[in-house]
N, C-alpha and C positions, 0 to 999 in steps of 0.2 A: 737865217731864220732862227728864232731861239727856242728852245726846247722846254718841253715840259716846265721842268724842276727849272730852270731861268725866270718862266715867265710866274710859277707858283711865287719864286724868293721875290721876283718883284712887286708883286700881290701881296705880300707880305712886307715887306717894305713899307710901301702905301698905308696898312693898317696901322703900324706902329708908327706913321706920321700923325696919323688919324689921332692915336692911343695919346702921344705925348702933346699936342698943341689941344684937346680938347682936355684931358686931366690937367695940364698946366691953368686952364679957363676955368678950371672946374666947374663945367660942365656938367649936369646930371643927367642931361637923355646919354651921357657916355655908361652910365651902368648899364643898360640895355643890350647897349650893345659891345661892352664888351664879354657878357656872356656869349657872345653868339662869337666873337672874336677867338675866348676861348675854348670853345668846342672847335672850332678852327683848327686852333694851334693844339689839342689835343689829338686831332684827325693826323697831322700833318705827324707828331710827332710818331704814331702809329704808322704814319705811310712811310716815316723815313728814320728807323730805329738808330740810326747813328747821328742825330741830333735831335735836338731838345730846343723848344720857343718854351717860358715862361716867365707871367707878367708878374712883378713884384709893386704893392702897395705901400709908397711910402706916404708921408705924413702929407706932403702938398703934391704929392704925382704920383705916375703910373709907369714904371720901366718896363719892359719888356729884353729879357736876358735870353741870349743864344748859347747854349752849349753844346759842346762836342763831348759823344761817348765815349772816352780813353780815357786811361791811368792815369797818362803824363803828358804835360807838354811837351816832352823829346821826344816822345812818339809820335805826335802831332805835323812838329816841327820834321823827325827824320820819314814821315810815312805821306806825307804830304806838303806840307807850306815851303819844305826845301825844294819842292821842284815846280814850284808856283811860277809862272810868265814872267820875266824881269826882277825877277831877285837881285837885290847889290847890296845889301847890307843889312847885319844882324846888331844887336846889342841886348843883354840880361836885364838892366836896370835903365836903358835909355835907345834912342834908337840910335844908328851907324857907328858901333863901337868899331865895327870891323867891317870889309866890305870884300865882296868876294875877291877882287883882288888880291888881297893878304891872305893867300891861303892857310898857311903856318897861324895867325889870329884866327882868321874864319875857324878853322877845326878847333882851334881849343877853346873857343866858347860855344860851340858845338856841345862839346863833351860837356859844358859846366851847366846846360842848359836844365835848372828846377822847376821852378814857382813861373816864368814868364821867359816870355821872350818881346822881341819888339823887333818888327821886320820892315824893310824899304825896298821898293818896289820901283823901277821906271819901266813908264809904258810911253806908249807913242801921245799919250793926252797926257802927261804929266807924270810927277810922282804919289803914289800912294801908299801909306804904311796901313802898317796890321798891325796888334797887340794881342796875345794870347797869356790869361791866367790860369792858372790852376785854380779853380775851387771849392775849397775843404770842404765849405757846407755840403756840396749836391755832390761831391769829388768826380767833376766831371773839368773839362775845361773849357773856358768858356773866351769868347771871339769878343773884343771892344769892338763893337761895331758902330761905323758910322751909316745912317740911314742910306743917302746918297749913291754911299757905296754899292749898298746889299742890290738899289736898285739897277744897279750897271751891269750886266752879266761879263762885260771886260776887266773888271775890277779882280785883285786878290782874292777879297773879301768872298764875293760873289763867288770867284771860281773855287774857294774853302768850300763854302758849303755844297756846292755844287757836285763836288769830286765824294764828299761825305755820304749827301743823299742817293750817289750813284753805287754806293755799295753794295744796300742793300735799302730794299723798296718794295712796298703792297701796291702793284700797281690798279688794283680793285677800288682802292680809295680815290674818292673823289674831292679837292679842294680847291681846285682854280676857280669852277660855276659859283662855288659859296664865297668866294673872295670878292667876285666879282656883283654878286647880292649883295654886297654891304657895304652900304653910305656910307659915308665920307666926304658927302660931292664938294661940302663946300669947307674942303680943305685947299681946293684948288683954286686958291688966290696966288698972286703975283708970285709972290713969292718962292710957291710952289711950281707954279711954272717955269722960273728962271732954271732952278734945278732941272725938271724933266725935260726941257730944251736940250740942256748940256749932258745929261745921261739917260734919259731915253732915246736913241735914236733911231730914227725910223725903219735902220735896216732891222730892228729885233723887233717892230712891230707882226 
């Protein structure tokens, strides 16, 4: 059965499906609602002070950027994603420079670890990587997240924020009922289906 903060990040997920296929249509009932979107993600970021949801306006779309509250990515990397499910390999500038087998490599790009890392992941469904940046602007760091992902609570990705949110948390706040208020219904074309077939599945319902 999935928990709270799984089912919120996959509520979340959902929105920022929402977020990017209607701004990429340019859509205008999306202004509407993504006000309500962002009170959302201001709620959430209040419920769960060691991450950060915010949407960035570029010229033709709408991103939606995930950060983590730390310094540095080696803190990141050493206080969490090192001990993430199916770790095999790390690289700075690309992914599988090194894989945990080379422990002698693995540890010294450990130590070299700045601006990024780029992590590889095998699970029983496949492989999954992670990317983590530093950045300057908000000097927070911040998850490349792939959607799909966030929605998998099997996933890296998933169990990043997961492990983050579980630090520390207002459990007074209320965000899943408001996630659940808000259309989006008719994102749920084919397409979108294909995905929640293969990472939704029924036991985290």
């Amino acid at each position: 059965m999935a928990t709270l903060i799984e089912k919120e990040i996959k509520e979340i997920a959902r929105l920022i499906a929402g977020i990017e296929r209607h701004s990429a249509e340019n859509d205008p009932a999306l202004d509407k609602q993504l006000e309500k979107i962002e009170l959302i993600f201001k709620e959430f970021n209040k419920k769960y002070p060691k991450l950060a949801l915010k949407t960035e306006k570029r010229i033709d779309s709408i991103v939606v950027n995930i950060f983590i509250n730390e310094s540095s990515v080696k803190k990141v990397f050493n206080d969490t994603a090192s001990k993430i499910n199916g770790l095999t390999g790390m690289g700075l500038t690309s992914f599988d420079e090194a894989n945990l087998q080379e422990a002698d490599k693995f540890a010294s790009l450990v130590d070299k670890i700045k601006e990024a890392v780029f992590l590889t992941c095998s699970l029983d469904f496949g492989t999954e990587t992670m990317v983590l940046e530093f950045n300057n602007k908000e000097k927070k760091v911040e998850l490349n997240y792939e959607i799909k992902s966030l929605a998998n609570p099997l996933t890296p990705q998933s169990q990043l924020l997961v492990q983050y949110a579980s630090m520390q948390s207002d459990n007074s706040i209320e965000i899943l009922n408001k996630c659940y208020e808000l259309g989006f219904t008719d994102i749920e074309d084919e397409a979108l289906f294909e995905w929640e077939d293969e990472f939704y599945p029924k036991m985290w319902e």
